[in-house]
C-alpha positions in Angstrom: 6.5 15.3 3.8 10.5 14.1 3.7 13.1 14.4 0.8 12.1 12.9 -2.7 12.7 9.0 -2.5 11.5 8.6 1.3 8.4 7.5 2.5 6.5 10.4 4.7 6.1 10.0 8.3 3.6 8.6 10.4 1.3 11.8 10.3 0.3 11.1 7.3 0.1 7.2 7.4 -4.0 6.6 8.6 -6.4 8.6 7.1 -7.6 8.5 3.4 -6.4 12.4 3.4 -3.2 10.5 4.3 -3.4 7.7 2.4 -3.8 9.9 -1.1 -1.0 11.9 0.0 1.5 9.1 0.5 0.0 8.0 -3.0 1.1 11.0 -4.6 4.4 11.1 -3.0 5.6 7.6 -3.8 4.8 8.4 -7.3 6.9 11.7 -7.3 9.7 9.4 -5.3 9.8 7.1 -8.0 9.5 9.4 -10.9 12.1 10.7 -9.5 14.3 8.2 -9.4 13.5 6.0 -12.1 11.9 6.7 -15.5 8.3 5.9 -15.6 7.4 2.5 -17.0 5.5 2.6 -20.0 2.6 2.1 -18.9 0.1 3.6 -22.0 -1.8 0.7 -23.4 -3.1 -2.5 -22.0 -0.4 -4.8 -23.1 2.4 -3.1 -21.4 0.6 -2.3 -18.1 -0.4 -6.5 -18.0 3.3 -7.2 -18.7 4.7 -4.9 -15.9 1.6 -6.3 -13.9 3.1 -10.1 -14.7 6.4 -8.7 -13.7 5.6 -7.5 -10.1 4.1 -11.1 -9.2 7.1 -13.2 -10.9 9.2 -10.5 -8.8 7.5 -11.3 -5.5 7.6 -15.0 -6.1 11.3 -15.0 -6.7 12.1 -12.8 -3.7 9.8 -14.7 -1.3 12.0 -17.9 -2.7 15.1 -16.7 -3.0 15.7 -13.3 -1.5 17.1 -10.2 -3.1 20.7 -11.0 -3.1 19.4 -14.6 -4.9 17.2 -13.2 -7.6 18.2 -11.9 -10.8 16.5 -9.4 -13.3 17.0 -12.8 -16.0 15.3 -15.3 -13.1 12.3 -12.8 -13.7 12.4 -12.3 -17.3 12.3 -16.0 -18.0 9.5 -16.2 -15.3 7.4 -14.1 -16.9 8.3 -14.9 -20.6 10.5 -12.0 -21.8 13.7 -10.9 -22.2 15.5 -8.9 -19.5 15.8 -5.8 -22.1 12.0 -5.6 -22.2 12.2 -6.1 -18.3 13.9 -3.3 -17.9 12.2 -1.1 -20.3 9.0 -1.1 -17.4 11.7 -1.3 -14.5 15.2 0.6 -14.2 16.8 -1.9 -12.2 16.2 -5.1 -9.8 16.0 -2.3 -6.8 13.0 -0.8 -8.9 11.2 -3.8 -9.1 12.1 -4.8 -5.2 11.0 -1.3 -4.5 7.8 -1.6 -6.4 6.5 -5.1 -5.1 7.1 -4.1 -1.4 5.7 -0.6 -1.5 2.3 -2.6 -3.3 2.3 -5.0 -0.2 2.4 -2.4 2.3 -0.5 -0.2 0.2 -2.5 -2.9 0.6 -1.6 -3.6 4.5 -3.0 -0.1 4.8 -5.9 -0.1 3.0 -7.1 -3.4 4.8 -6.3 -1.9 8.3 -7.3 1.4 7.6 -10.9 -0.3 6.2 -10.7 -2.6 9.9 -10.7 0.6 11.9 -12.7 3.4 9.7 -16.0 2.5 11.5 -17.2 3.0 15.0 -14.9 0.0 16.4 -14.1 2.1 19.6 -11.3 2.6 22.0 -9.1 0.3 23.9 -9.4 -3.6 23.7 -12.0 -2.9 20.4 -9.6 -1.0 18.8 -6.3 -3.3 19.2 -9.0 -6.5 18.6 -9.6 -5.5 15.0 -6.2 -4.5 13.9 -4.9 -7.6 15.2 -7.4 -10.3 13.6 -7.0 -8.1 10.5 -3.2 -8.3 10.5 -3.2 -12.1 10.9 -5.4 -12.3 8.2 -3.2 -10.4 5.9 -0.2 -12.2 6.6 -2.6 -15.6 5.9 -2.9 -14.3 2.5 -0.2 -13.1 1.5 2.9 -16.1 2.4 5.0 -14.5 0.3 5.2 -11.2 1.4 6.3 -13.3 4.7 9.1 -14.6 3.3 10.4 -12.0 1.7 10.5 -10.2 4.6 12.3 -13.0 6.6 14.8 -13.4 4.0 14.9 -9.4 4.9 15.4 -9.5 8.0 18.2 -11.7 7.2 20.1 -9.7 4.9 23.0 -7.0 5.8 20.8 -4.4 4.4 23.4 -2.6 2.7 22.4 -3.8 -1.1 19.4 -1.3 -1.0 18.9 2.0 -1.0 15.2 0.9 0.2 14.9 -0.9 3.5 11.6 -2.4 4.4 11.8 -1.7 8.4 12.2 1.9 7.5 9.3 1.6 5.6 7.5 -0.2 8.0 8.5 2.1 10.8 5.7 4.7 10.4 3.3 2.1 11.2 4.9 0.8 14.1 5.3 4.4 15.2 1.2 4.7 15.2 0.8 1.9 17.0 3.6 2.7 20.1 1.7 6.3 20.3 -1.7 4.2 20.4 -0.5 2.2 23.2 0.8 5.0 25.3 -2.3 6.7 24.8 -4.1 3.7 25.9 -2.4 3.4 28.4 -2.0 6.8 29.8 -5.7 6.9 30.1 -5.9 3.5 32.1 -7.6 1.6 29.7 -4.7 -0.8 29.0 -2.2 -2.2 32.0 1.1 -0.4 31.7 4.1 -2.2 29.6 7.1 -1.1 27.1 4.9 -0.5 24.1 7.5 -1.2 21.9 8.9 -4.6 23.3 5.1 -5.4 23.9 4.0 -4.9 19.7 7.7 -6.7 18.8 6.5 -9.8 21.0 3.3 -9.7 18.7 5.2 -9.0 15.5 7.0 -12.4 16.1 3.9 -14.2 17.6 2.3 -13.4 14.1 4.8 -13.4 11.5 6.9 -16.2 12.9 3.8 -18.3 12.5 3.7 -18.0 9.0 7.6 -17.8 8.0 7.8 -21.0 9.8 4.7 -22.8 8.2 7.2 -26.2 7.4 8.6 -26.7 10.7 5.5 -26.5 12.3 3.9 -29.2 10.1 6.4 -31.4 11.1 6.4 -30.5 14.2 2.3 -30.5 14.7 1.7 -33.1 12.6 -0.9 -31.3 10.8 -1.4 -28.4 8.1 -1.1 -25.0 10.0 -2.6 -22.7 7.1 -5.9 -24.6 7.1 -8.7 -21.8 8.0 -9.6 -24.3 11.3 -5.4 -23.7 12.0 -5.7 -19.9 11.2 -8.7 -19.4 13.2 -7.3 -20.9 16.2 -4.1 -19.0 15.9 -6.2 -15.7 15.2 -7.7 -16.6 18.9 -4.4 -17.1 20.2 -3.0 -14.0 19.3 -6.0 -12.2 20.3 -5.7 -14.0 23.8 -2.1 -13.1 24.6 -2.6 -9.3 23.7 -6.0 -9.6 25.9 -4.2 -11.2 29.0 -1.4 -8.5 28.7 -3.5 -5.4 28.1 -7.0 -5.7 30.3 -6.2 -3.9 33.4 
């Protein structure tokens, strides 16, 4: 399962077996590296609650390097010592807020795939529209990963492509799978799932250019739906043999 403080590898990423076990491991990570936020009434588990979401906000805005633990304190109404009485530090809270968005991620594509979907173009049809969708609702998780891939990296000891990496891991094995058994043509699978990561997130990292530059609102559901298609098409036209 990996040292204390790392996420476990993609064996265990994609099954609910997996799923609980990566629960109970981030849980031992973190205990074990910060104390536990008090979390034993109602009051205190809506105020870490209201923390996590004035967190994300402020790193979707402003980055990591360009938030402070005071710029969410005054966000959510409270001073930085009670902050850090649910949070040890601003690498906590960063820690906290991007291992919640990537639970999530994995609950909604493990729930896209759990049923008979299939093999092949089935498969790769319903993680995609599902993965657009996510990203849809979820803007700022976009941004903070952009203003990630823009940073050095070296401020945290938790780096979200490392984190991400089991799932992109899952998917390269998919594709060479797919592909060994003729079902999809042959291409680099990794160069082939980073030309869909940028089709996708650039999209919505990039939401005020394109305004301008379409004229229109790209993150109407009409807009999303035809970009869903799009995506869907240009995966389509390079995987069917």
């Amino acid at each position: 399962m990996g040292t204390p403080g790392t996420l476990p590898t993609y064996q265990s990423v994609g099954n609910a077996a997996g799923q609980r076990r990566l629960a109970k491991h981030r849980g031992a990570a973190r205990r074990d590296q910060y104390p536990a936020p008090v979390t034993n009434d109602g009051e205190a588990g809506s105020t870490r609650e209201a923390i996590l979401v004035e967190a994300r906000r402020c790193f979707a805005d402003n980055g990591y390097q360009g938030t402070s633990l005071n710029d969410i304190a005054a966000g959510v109404g409270i001073r930085r010592a009670s902050l850090l009485h649910h949070f040890h530090s601003k690498e906590a809270i960063y820690q906290a807020v991007c291992e919640r968005a990537l639970a999530d991620w994995a609950d909604r594509i493990e729930d896209a795939v759990s049923g008979p979907v299939g093999e092949g173009w089935t498969y790769v049809d319903q993680v995609l529209t599902t993965a657009v969708r996510w990203f849809a609702e979820n803007p700022e998780f976009v941004r903070l990963v952009r203003f990630e891939s823009l940073a050095s990296g070296d401020h945290q000891s938790f780096d979200l492509g490392t984190a991400i990496r089991p799932w992109f891991e899952r998917a390269v094995n998919h594709f060479e799978r797919e592909m060994g058994e003729g079902r999809f043509r042959k291409h680099d699978p990794e160069q082939l799932i980073i030309s869909g990561y940028g089709a996708v997130l650039n999209y919505f990292s990039d939401v005020h250019f394109l305004e301008g530059l379409l004229g229109r609102d790209p993150m109407t559901e009409e807009a999303i739906e035809v970009r869903i298609e799009a995506v869907r098409e240009f995966f389509r036209a390079a995987l069917e043999p």
